[in-house]
N, CA, C and O atoms as a GROMACS GRO file, in nm:
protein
  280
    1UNK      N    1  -1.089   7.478   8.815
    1UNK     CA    2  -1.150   7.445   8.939
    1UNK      C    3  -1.063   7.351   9.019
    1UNK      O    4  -1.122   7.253   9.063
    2UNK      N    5  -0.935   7.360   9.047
    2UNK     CA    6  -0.841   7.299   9.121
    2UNK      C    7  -0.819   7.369   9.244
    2UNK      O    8  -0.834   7.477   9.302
    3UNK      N    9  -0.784   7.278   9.253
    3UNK     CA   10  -0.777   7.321   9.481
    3UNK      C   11  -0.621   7.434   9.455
    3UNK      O   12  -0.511   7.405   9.409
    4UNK      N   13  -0.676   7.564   9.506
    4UNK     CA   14  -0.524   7.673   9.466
    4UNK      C   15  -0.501   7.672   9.624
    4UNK      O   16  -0.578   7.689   9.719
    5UNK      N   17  -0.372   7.645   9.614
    5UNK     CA   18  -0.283   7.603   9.789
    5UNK      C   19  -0.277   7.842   9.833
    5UNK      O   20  -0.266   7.885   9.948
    6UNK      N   21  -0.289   7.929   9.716
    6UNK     CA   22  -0.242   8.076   9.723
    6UNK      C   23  -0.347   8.078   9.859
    6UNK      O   24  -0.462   8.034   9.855
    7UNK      N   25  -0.290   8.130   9.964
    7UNK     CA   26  -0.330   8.183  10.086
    7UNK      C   27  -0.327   8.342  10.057
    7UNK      O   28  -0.246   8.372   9.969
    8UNK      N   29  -0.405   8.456  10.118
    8UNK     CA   30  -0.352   8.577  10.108
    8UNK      C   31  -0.260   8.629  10.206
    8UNK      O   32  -0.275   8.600  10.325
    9UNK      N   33  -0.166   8.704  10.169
    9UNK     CA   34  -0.081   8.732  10.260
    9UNK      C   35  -0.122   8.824  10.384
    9UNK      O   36  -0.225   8.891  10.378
   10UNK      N   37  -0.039   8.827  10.498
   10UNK     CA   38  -0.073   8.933  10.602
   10UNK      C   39  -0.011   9.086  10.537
   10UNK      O   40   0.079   9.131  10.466
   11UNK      N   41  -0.098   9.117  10.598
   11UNK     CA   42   0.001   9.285  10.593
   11UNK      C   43   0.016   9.267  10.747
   11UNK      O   44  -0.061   9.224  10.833
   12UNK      N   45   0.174   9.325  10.751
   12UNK     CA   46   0.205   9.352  10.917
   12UNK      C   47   0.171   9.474  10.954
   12UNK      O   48   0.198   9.564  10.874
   13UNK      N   49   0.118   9.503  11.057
   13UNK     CA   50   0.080   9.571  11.123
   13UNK      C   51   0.172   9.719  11.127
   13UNK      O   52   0.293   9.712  11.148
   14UNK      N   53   0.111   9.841  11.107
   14UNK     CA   54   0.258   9.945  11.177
   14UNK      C   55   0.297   9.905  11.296
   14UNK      O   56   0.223   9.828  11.358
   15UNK      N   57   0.405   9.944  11.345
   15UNK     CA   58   0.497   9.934  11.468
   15UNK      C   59   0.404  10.020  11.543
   15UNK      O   60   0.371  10.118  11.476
   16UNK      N   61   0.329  10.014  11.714
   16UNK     CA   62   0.225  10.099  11.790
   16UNK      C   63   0.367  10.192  11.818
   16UNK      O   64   0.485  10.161  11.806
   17UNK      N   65   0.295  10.333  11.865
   17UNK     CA   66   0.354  10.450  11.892
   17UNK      C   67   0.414  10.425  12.018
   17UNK      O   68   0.350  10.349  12.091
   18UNK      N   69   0.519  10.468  12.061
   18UNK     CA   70   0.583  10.372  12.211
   18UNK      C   71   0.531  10.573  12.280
   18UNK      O   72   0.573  10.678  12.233
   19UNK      N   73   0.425  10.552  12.409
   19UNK     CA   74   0.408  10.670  12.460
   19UNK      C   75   0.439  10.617  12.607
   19UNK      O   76   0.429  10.505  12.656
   20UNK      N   77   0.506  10.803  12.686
   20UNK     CA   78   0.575  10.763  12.805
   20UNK      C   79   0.460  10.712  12.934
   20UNK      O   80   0.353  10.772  12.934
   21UNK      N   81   0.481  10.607  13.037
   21UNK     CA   82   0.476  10.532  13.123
   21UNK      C   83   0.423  10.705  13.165
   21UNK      O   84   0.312  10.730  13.116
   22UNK      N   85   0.469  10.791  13.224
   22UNK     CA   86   0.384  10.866  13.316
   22UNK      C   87   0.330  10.970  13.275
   22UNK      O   88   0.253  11.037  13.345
   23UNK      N   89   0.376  11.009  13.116
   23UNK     CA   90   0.277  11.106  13.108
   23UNK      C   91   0.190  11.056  12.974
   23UNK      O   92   0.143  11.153  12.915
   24UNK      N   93   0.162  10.940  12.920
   24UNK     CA   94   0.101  10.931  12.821
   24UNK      C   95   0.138  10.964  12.711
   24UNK      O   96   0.077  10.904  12.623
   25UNK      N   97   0.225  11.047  12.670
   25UNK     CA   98   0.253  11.156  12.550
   25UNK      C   99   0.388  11.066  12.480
   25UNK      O  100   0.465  10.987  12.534
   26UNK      N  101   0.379  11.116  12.335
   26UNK     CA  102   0.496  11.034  12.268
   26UNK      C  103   0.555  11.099  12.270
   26UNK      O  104   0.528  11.218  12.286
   27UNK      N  105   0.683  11.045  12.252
   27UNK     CA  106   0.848  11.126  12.228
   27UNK      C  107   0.890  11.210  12.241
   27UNK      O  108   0.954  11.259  12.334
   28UNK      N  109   0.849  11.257  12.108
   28UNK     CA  110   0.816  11.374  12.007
   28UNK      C  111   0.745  11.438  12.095
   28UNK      O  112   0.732  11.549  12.044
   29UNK      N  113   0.673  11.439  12.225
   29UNK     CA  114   0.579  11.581  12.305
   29UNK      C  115   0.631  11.590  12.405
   29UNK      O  116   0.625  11.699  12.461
   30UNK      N  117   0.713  11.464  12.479
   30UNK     CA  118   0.770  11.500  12.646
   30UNK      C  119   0.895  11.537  12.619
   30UNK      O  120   0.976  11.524  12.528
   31UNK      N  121   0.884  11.607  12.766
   31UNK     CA  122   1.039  11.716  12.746
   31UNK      C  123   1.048  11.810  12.678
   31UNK      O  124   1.145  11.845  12.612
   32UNK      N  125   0.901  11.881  12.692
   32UNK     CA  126   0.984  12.012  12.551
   32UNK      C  127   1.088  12.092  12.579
   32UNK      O  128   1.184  12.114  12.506
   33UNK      N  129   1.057  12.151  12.728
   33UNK     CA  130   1.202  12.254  12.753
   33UNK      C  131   1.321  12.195  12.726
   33UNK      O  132   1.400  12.267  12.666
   34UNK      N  133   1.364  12.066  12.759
   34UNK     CA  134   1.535  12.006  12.787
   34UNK      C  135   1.544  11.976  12.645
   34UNK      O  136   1.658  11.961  12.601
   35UNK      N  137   1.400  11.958  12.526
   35UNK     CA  138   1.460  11.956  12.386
   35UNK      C  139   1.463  12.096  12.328
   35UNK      O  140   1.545  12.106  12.237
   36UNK      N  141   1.415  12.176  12.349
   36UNK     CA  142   1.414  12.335  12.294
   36UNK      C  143   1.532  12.361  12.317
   36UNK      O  144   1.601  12.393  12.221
   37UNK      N  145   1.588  12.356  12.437
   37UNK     CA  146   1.741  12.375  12.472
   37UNK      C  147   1.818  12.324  12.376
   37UNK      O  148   1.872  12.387  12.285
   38UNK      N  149   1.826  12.169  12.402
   38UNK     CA  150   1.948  12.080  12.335
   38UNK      C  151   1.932  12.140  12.153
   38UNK      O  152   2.024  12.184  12.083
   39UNK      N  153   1.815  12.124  12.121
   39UNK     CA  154   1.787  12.174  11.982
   39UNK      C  155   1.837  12.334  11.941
   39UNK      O  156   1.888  12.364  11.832
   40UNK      N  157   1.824  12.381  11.997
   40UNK     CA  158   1.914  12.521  12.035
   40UNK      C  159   2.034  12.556  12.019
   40UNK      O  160   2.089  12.646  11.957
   41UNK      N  161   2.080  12.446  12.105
   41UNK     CA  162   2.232  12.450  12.109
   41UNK      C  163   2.330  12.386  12.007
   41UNK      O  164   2.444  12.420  11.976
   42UNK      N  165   2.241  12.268  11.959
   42UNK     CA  166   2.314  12.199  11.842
   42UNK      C  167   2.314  12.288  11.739
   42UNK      O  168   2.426  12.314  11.696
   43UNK      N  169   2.215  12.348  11.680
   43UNK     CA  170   2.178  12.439  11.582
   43UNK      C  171   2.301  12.589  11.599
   43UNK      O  172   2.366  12.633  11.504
   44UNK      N  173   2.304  12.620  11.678
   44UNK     CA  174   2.406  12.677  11.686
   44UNK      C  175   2.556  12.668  11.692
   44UNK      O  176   2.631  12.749  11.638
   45UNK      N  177   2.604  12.532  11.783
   45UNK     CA  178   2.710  12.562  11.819
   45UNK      C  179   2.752  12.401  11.786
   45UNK      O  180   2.862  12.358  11.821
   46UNK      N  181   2.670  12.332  11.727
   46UNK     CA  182   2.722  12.174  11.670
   46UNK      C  183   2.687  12.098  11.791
   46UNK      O  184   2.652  12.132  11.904
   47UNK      N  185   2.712  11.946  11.716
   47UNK     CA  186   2.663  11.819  11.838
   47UNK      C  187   2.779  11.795  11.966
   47UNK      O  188   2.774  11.756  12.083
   48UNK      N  189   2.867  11.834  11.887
   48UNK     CA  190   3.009  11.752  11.946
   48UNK      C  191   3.031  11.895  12.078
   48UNK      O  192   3.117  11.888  12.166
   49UNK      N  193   2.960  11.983  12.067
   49UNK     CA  194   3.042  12.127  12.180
   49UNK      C  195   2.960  12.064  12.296
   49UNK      O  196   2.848  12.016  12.278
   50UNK      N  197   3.049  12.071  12.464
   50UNK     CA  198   3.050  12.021  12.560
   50UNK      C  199   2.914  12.058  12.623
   50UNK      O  200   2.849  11.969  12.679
   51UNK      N  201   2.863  12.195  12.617
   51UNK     CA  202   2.716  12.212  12.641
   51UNK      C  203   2.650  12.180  12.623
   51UNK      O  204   2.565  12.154  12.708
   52UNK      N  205   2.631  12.147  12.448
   52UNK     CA  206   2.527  12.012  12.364
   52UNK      C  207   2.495  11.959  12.406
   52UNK      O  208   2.376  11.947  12.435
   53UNK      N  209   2.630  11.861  12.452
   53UNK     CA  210   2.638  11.740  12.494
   53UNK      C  211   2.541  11.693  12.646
   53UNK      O  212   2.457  11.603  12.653
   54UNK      N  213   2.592  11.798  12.768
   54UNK     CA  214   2.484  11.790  12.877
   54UNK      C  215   2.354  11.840  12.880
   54UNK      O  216   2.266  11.826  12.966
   55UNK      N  217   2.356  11.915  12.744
   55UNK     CA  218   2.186  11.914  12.732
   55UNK      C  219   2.104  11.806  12.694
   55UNK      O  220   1.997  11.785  12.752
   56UNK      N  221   2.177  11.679  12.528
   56UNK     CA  222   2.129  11.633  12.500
   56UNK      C  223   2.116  11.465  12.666
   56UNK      O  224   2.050  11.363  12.648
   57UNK      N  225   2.170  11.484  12.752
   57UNK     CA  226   2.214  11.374  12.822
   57UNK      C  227   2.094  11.432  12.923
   57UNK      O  228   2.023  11.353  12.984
   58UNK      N  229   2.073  11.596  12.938
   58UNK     CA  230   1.979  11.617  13.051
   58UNK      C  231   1.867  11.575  12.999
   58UNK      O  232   1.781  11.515  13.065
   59UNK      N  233   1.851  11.615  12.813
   59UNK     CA  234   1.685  11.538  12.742
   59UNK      C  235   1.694  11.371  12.747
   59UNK      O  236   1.593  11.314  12.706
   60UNK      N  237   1.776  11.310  12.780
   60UNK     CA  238   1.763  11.190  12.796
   60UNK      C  239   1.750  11.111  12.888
   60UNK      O  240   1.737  10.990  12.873
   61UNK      N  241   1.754  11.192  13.031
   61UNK     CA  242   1.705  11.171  13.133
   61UNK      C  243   1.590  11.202  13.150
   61UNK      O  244   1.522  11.120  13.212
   62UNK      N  245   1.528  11.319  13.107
   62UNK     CA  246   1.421  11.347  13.102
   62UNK      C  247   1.307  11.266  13.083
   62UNK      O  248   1.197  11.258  13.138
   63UNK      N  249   1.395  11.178  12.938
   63UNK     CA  250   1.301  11.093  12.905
   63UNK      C  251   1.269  10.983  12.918
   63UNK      O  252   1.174  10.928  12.863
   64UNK      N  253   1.356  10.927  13.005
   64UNK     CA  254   1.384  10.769  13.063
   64UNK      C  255   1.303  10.813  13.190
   64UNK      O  256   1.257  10.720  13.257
   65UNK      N  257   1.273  10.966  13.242
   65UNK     CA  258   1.237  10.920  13.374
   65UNK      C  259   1.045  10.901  13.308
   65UNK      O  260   0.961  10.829  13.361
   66UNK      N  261   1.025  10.986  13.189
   66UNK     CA  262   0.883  10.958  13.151
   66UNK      C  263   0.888  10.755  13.106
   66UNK      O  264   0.799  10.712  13.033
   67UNK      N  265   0.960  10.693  13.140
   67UNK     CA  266   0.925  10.567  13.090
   67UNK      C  267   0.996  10.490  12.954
   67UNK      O  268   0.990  10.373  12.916
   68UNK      N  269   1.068  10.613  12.897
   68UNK     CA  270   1.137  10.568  12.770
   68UNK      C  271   1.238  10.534  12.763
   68UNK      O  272   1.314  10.602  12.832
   69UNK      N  273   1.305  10.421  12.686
   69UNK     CA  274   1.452  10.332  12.676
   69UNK      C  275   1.504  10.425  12.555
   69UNK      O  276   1.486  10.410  12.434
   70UNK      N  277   1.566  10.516  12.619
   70UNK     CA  278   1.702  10.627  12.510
   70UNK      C  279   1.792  10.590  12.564
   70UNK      O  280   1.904  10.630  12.532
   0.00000   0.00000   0.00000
C-alpha cells in the first residue's frame, strides 16, 4: 500500500488521414485519370522514361491543386 509514482502511458494517436482542401477525398482517390496514366506508363516502360516522368509531374500537379503538399 505505497504511493506507486507508475502513471499509465498514452497511446499516440494514428497520424489523421491528410484529405484534399477541394475535393474532400484522400490521396489515394484524387486524380484518378493523371494516376491511371502515370501508373501505366511506369509499369510498362520504367520510372526514369521521359513520358513517366511528365505524367508523374502532371499527377502532382493535379494534386497540389486538390490542396496536397507532393
Amino acid at each position: 500500500m505505497g504511493n506507486s509514482s507508475s502513471t499509465p502511458s498514452a497511446t499516440p494517436a494514428p497520424p489523421a488521414q491528410k484529405v484534399g482542401i477541394k475535393s474532400g477525398k484522400k490521396i489515394c482517390c484524387c486524380c484518378p485519370e493523371t494516376k491511371q496514366a502515370r501508373d501505366a506508363c511506369i509499369l510498362s516502360n520504367g520510372e526514369e522514361d521521359k513520358d513517366c516522368q511528365r505524367l508523374i509531374e502532371l499527377h502532382k500537379e493535379c494534386l497540389r491543386s486538390e490542396g496536397f503538399d507532393v
